[in-house]
C-alpha positions as CSV (number, residue, x, y, z in Angstrom):
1,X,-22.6,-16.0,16.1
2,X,-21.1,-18.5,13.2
3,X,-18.2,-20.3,14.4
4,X,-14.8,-20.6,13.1
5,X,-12.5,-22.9,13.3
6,X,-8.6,-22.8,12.4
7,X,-7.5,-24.8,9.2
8,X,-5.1,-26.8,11.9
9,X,-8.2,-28.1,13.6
10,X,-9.9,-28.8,10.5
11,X,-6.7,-30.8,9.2
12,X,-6.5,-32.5,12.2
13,X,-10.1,-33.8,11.7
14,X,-9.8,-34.4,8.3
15,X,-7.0,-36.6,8.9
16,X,-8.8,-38.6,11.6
17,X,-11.6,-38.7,9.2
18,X,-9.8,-40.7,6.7
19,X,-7.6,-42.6,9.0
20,X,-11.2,-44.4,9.7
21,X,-10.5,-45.4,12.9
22,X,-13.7,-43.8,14.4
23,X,-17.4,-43.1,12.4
24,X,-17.7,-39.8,10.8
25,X,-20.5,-39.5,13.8
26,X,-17.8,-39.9,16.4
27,X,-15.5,-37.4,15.1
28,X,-18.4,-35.2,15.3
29,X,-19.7,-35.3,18.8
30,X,-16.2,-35.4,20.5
31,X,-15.3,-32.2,18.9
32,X,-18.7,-30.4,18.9
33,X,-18.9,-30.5,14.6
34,X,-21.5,-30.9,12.8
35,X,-21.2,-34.0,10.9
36,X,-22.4,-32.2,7.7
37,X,-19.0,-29.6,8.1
38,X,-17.0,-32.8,8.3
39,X,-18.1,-34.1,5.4
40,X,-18.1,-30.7,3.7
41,X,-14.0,-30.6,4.7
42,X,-13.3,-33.8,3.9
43,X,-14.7,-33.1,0.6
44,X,-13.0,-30.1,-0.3
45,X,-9.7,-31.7,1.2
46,X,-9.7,-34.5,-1.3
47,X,-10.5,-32.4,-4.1
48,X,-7.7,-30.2,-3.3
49,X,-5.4,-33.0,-2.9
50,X,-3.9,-33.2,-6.0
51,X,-3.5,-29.3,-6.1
52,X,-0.9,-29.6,-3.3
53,X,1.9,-30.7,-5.3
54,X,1.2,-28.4,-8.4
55,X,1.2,-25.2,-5.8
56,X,5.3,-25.6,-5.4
57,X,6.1,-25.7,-9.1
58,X,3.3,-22.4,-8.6
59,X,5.5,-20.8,-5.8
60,X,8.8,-21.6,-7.7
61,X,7.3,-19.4,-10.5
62,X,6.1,-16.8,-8.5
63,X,9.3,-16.2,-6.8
64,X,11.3,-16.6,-9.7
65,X,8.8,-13.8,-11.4
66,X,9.1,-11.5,-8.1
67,X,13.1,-11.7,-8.7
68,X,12.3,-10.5,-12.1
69,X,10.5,-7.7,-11.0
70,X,12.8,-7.0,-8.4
71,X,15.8,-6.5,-11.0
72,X,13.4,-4.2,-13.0
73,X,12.7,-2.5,-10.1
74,X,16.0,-1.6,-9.1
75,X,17.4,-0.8,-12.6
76,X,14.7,1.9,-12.9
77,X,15.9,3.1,-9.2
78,X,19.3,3.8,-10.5
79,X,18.2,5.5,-13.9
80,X,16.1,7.8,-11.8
81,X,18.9,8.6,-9.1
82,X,21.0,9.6,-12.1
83,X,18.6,11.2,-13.5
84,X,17.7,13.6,-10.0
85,X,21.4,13.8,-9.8
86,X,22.2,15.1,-13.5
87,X,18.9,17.5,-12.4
88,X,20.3,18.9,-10.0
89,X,23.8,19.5,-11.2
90,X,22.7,21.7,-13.8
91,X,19.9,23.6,-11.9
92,X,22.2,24.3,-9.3
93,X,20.4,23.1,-6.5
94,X,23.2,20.4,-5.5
95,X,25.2,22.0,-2.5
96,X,28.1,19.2,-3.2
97,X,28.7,19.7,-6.8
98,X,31.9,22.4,-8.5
């Protein structure tokens, strides 16, 4: 059975990694890692690195495009609740209308 670890514990290793304070062989051993997975996600951490302060100007736009859609959304709500209204006015089928 593979094991998984949570991207907390790998953060937390990562960051102990780099503050160099113990060997990547250390880090290893006390927490049961195989020193090739340390190096794998301290790899992949510093090539992401740079990509952590481009994903707010991401989520900025994504919320502001989810807004968007919202509106839309909502507008077409309305049309079609006047519309299913004006139906059923003239069919008849409205209990509450003269």
């Amino acid at each position: 059975m593979k094991k998984q670890y949570t991207s907390a514990f790998k953060a937390k290793l990562v960051l102990e990694l780099l503050k160099e304070n113990k060997s990547l062989s250390q880090l290893a051993a006390e927490h049961k890692v195989h020193p090739n997975q340390l190096r794998h996600w301290r790899d992949q951490a510093l090539q992401d690195f740079p990509a952590l302060f481009d994903k707010r100007q991401q989520s900025v736009e994504q919320h502001a495009a989810h807004e968007r859609r919202t509106e839309e959304l909502y507008a077409q709500i309305g049309r079609l609740t006047t519309q299913v209204a004006w139906l059923k006015k003239k069919s008849g089928l409205d209990p509450d209308a003269p």
